[in-house]
Residue, then its C-alpha position, 0 to 999 in steps of 0.5 A: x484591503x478586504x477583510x481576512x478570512x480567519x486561519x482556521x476556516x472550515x471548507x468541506x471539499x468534494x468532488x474533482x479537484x481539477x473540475x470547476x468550482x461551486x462554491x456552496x454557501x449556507x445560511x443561518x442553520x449552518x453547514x449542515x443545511x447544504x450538505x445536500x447540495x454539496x453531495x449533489x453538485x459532487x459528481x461534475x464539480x469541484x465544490x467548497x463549502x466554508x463554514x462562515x467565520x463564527x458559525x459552529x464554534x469558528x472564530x470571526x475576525x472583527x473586520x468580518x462584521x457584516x454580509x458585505x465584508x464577509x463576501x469581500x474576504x471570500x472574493x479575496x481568497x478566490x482570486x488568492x486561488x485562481x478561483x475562474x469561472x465559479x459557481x456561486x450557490x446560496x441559501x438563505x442568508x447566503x443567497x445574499x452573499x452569494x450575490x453580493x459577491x457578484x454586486x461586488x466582482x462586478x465593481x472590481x476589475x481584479x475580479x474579472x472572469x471569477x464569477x460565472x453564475x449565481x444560484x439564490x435558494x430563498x436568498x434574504x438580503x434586499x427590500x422589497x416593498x410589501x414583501x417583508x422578511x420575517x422577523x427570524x429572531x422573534x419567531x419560536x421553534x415551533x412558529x419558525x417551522x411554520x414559515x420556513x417549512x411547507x410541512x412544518x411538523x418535519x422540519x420543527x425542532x423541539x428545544x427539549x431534544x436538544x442537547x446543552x451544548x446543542x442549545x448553546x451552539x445554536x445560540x452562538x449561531x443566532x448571534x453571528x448571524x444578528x452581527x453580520x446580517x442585522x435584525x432585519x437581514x436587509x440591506x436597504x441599498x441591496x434592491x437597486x445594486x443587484x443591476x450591477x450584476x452581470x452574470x446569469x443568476x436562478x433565484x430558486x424558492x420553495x412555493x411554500x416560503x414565508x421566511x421571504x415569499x416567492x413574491x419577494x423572490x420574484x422581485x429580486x430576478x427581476x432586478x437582476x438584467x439576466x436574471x430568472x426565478x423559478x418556484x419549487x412546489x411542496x416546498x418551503x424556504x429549503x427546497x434541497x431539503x425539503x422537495x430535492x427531487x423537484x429542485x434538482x432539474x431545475x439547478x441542474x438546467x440552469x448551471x449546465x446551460x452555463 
């Protein structure tokens, strides 16, 4: 049996109800960081875009205790749906759920139609050799800029302008992330599973990442048989809000041409 997504799952919904899905997934900074893509993808798609169990105040089952059983809940509830043909769109930490979802649709005969593309915006999740993910837990506001952003003074968050309730929710955040994702935000079987996948899959990284270089990027295309990389210059691990402009052909080619 997958595991069960909680009752009180938060999903953004936008565009035409009767259009075909995008489900959009965020990463550790939480909804808020794909609210970009959620606008953009609007206008042509049907687009859904949970809150992950935990995230922003959320409840997390105990069965949803890592990225492989949290991409098994949402696969259930998309055949619960009659999810068809979706779009899966990932940052970050959801780069890797989103193909996770596809690993795991492909091993799965009930799954069989629901996924038709996958797009990895700066997607952790596998083990590249010579490409290590950064230590995201032991990094401070001002150094976690200085990876993930190619100009780190817009995307630093100075800890004094935060709130309490900011600074606590944040920290309930981290701690998700370290329960479902580990510290190393890895799975060591990831690399070689991604052959599995059997959809047309953008893996889409800003030029400028250090969270995962586009090196790391690179690699991960490569394992997947119909897979791509693109870079997006001026860009660091959030290309959609960093450099939107140059990002949007690029996603946009792609997911028409499927």
């Amino acid at each position: 049996m997958s595991p069960s997504l909680p009752t009180d799952l938060v999903v953004t919904e936008a565009g035409d109800p009767a259009a075909r899905i995008a489900l959009v997934l965020h990463g550790g900074g939480g909804p808020q960081t794909i609210a970009p893509i959620v606008a953009h993808l609007a206008p042509t798609f049907h687009v859904l875009a949970p809150t992950h169990p935990g995230w922003n105040g959320t409840s997390r089952p105990d069965d949803i205790d890592s990225i492989r059983a949290l991409a098994a809940a949402y696969l259930a509830r998309l055949q619960e749906d009659g999810g068809n043909n979706v779009v899966l769109v990932g940052s970050s930490i959801g780069g890797w759920i989103a193909l996770e979802m596809a690993i795991q649709a492909a091993a799965d005969e009930r799954y069989a139609g629901a996924i038709g593309a996958v797009v990895n915006i700066d997607g952790v999740g596998a083990v590249v050799d010579g490409e290590p993910i950064a230590d995201f837990f032991s990094l401070t506001p001002r150094q976690l800029a200085e990876v993930a952003w190619h100009d780190p003074d817009r995307g630093y968050m100075d800890p004094a302008a935060l709130t309490d309730e900011q600074r606590a929710m944040q920290q309930r955040n981290g701690a998700t992330m370290l329960a479902l994702a580990g510290r190393a935000m890895s799975d060591p079987t990831m690399l070689e599973r991604l052959q599995e996948i059997e959809v047309p899959t953008l893996v889409l990284f800003g030029a400028s990442d250090r969270v995962v270089t586009p090196a790391y990027g690179r690699q991960v295309a490569a394992a997947i048989p119909n897979g791509r990389f693109e870079a997006v210059n001026e860009a660091g691990h959030l290309p959609h809000l960093e450099n939107p402009t140059a990002t949007w052909p690029t996603l946009d080619e792609f997911i028409t041409a499927q």
